[in-house]
C-alpha positions as CSV (number, residue, x, y, z in Angstrom):
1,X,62.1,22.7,-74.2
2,X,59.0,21.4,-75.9
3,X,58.4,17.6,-76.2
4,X,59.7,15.7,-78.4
5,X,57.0,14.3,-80.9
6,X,59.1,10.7,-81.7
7,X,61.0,9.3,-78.6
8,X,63.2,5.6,-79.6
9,X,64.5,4.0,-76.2
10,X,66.8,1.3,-76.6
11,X,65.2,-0.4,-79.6
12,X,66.5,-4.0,-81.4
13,X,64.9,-5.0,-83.8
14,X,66.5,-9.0,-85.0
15,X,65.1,-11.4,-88.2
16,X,66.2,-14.8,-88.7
17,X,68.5,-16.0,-91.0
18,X,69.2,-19.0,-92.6
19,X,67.1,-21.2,-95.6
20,X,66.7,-24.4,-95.6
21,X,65.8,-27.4,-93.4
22,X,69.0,-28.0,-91.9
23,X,70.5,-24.9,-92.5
24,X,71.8,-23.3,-88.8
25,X,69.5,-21.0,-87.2
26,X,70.9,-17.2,-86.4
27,X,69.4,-13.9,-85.3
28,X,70.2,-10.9,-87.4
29,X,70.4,-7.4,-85.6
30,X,69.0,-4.6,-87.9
31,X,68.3,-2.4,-85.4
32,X,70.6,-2.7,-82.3
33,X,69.8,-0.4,-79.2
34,X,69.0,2.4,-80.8
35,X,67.7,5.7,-79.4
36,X,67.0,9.1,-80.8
37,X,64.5,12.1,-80.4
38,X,62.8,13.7,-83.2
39,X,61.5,17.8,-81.8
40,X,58.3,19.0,-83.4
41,X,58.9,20.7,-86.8
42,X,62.5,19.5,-87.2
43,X,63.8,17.6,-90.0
44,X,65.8,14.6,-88.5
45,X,67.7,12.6,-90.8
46,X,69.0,9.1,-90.7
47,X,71.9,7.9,-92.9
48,X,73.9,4.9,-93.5
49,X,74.5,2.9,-96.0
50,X,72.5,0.4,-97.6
51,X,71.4,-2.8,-94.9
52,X,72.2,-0.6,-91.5
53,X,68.9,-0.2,-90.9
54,X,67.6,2.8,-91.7
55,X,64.5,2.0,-93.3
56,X,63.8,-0.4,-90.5
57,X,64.0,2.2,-88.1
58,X,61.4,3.8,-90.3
59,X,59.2,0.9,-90.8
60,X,59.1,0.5,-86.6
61,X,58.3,4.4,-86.2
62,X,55.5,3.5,-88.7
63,X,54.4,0.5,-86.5
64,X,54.9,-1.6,-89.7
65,X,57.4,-3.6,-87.9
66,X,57.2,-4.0,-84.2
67,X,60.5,-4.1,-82.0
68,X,61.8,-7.2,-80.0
69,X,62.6,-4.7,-77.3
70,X,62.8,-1.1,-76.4
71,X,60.0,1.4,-76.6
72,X,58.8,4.0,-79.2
73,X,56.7,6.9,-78.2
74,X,54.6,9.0,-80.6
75,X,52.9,12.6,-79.5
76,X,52.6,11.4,-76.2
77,X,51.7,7.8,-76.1
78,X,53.7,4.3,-76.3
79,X,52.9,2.7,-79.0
80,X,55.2,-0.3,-79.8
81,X,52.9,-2.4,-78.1
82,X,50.0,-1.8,-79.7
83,X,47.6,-3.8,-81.4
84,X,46.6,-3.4,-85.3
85,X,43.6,-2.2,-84.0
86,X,44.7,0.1,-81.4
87,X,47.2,1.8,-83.9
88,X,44.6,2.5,-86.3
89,X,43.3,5.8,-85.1
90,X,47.1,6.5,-85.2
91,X,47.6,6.3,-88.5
92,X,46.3,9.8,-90.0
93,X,49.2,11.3,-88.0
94,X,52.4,9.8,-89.4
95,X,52.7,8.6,-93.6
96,X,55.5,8.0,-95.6
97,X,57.1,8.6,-99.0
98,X,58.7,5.6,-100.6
99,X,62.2,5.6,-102.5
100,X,60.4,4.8,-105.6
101,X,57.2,6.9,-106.7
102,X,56.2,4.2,-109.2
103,X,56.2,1.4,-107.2
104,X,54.3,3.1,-104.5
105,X,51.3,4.2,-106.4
106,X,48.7,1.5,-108.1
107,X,49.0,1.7,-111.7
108,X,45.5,0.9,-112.1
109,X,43.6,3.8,-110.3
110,X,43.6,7.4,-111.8
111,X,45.8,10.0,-109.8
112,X,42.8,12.0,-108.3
113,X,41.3,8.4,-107.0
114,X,45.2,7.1,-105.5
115,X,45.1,10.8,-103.4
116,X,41.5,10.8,-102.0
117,X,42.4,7.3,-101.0
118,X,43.2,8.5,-97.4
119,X,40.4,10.7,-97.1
120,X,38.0,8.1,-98.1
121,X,39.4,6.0,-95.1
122,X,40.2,8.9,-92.3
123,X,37.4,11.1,-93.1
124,X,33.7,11.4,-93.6
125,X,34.0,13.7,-96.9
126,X,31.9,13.4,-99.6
127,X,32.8,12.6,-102.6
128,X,32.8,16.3,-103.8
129,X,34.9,17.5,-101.1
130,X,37.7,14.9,-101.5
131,X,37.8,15.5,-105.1
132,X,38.3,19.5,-104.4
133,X,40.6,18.6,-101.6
134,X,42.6,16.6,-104.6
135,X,42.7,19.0,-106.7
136,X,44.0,21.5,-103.7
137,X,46.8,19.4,-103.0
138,X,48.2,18.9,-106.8
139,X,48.3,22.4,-107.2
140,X,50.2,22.7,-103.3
141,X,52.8,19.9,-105.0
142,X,53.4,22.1,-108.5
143,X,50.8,20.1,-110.5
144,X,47.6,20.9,-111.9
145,X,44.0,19.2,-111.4
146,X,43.8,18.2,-115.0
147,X,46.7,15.7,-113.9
148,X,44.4,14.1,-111.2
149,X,42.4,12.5,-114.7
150,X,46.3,10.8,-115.7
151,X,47.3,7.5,-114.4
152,X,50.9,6.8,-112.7
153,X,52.5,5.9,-115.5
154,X,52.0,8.7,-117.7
155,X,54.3,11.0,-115.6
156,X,57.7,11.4,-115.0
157,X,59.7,10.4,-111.8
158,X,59.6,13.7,-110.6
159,X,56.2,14.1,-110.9
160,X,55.3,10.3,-109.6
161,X,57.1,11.5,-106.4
162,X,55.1,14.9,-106.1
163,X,51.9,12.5,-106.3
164,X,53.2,10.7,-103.4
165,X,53.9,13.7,-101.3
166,X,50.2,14.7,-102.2
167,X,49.2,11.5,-101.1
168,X,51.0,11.5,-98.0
169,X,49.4,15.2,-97.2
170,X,46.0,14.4,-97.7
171,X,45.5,13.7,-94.0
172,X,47.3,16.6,-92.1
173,X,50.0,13.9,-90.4
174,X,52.1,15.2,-87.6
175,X,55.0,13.2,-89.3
176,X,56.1,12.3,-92.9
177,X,59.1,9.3,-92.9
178,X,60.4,10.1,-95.9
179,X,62.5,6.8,-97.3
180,X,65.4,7.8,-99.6
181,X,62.8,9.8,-101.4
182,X,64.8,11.5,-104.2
183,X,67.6,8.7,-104.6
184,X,66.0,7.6,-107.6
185,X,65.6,11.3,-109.2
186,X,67.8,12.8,-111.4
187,X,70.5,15.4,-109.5
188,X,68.2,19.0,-111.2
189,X,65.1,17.3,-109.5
190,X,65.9,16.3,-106.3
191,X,66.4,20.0,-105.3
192,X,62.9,20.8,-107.0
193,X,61.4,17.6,-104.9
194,X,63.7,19.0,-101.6
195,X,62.9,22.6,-101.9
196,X,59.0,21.7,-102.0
197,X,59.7,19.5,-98.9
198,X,60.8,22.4,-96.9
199,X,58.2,24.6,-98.5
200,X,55.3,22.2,-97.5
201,X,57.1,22.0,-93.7
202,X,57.1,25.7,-93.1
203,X,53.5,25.7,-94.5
204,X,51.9,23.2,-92.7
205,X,54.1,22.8,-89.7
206,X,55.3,19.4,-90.7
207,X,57.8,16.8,-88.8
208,X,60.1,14.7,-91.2
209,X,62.3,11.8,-91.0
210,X,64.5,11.3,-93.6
211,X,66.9,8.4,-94.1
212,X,69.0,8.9,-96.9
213,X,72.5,7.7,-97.9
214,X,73.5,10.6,-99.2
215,X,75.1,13.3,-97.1
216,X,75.2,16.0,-99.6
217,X,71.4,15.6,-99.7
218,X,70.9,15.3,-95.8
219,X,72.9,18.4,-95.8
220,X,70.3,20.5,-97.5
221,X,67.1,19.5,-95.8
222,X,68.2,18.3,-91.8
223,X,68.2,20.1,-88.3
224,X,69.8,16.9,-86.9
225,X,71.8,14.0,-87.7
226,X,72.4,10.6,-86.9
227,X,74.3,8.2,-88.4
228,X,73.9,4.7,-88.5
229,X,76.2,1.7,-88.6
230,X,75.5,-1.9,-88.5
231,X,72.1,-1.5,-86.7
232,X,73.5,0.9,-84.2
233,X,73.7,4.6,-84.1
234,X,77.3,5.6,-83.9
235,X,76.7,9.9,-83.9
236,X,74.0,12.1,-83.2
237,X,74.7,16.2,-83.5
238,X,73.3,19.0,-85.3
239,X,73.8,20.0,-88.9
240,X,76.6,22.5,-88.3
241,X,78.6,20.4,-85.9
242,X,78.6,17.2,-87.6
243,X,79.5,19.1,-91.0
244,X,82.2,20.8,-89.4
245,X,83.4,18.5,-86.6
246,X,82.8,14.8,-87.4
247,X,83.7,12.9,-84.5
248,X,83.2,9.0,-85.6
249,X,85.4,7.7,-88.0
250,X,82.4,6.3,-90.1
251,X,80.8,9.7,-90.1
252,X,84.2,11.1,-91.3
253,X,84.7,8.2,-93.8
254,X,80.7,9.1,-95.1
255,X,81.9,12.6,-95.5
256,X,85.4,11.9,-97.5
257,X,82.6,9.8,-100.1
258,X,80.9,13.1,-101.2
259,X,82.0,14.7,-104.3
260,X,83.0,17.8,-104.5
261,X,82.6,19.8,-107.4
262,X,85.9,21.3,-109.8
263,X,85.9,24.2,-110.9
């Protein structure tokens, strides 16, 4: 057994709730004692509906957010407690995509310049080498280098969110947190935008974790499972099994919701 690359121990993560001066004081639980391991070069998936917490989760992997208590591990090392500071060397090794490509990406700044972003940061590359590292990685993601002259709003949404998988390449991460990353793409191209996701993990031995709500997605990309419900995760199981043998009645209810084609 190899080690797992993401190890979650018993995190909660609350926010407070309630506006206004004399408005009563509570503690909402997004995340609630939550635990999960993610292997190296698996696919593990989160999904829930909308407000359980999955992009939380993500955003505490990230070290966006930090938890109120439990522990997350990373290749090796704890890193819930760590500073700003201390997370920065860090932060090459795990990116995200975004749900939406367009709001990700700054309209201002050409394509070629919003990719060698993270290079310029996490590297000591000329100026030369980014830019032929760019153009490398729009042709990896089905786009060309002349694209890289093109600014974000001259593309379509499936080409917005190839830009952000480019982006989130540049710097060889160990794990990509994918965020509902095609629930904003037509039905045709999310399976383009999927199929290059597995294409790009085979070829450069990637780790993803994707939260989606949609199980007929999760079922094309995933190794393993787990579904979440109010803050807490209520199943974990491989593909096959939780396809075939659901055994929470949320997980069973998620799986009634998918269509299913007519012929």
């Amino acid at each position: 057994m190899s080690t797992p690359i993401v190890s979650v121990k018993n995190v909660t993560k609350t926010f407070d709730a309630g506006k206004g001066m004399f408005a009563k004081k509570t503690k909402v639980h997004a995340v609630n004692d939550i635990s999960f391991n993610i292997m190296p070069g698996e696919t593990f998936s989160l999904v829930g509906e909308s407000g359980c917490g999955k992009s939380t989760t993500g955003r505490l992997i990230d070290h966006i957010l930090i938890p109120d208590t439990g522990e997350i591990w990373f290749d090796g090392k704890e890193i819930s407690k760590l500073s700003q500071n201390e997370m920065r060397p860090l932060r090459s090794d795990v990116q995200m995509i975004f749900q939406d490509p367009y709001g990700s990406l700054n309209p201002r700044i050409k394509v070629q310049d919003l990719i060698g972003e993270p290079l310029l940061i996490h590297t000591n590359l000329s100026a030369g080498e980014r830019l032929k590292k760019v153009y490398e990685l729009l042709e990896v993601v089905g786009l060309s280098a002349a694209h890289g002259e093109r600014y974000p709003h001259e593309f379509s949404g499936g080409q917005r969110q190839r830009i952000g998988i480019a982006r989130a390449l540049t710097v060889h991460p160990k794990l990509i947190i994918a965020d509902e990353p095609v629930s904003a793409l037509d039905v045709s191209i999310q399976a383009q935008v999927l199929n290059l996701l597995q294409q790009l993990q085979k070829d450069f031995n990637l780790t993803y974790l994707f939260i989606s709500h949609d199980l007929s997605v999760v079922e094309m990309i995933s190794d393993k499972i787990a579904v979440m419900y109010l803050g807490t995760i209520v199943e974990t199981a491989p593909k096959k099994d939780l396809y075939a043998h659901p055994m929470h009645p949320y997980t069973r209810s998620l799986l009634s919701a998918v269509p299913i084609p007519d012929p």
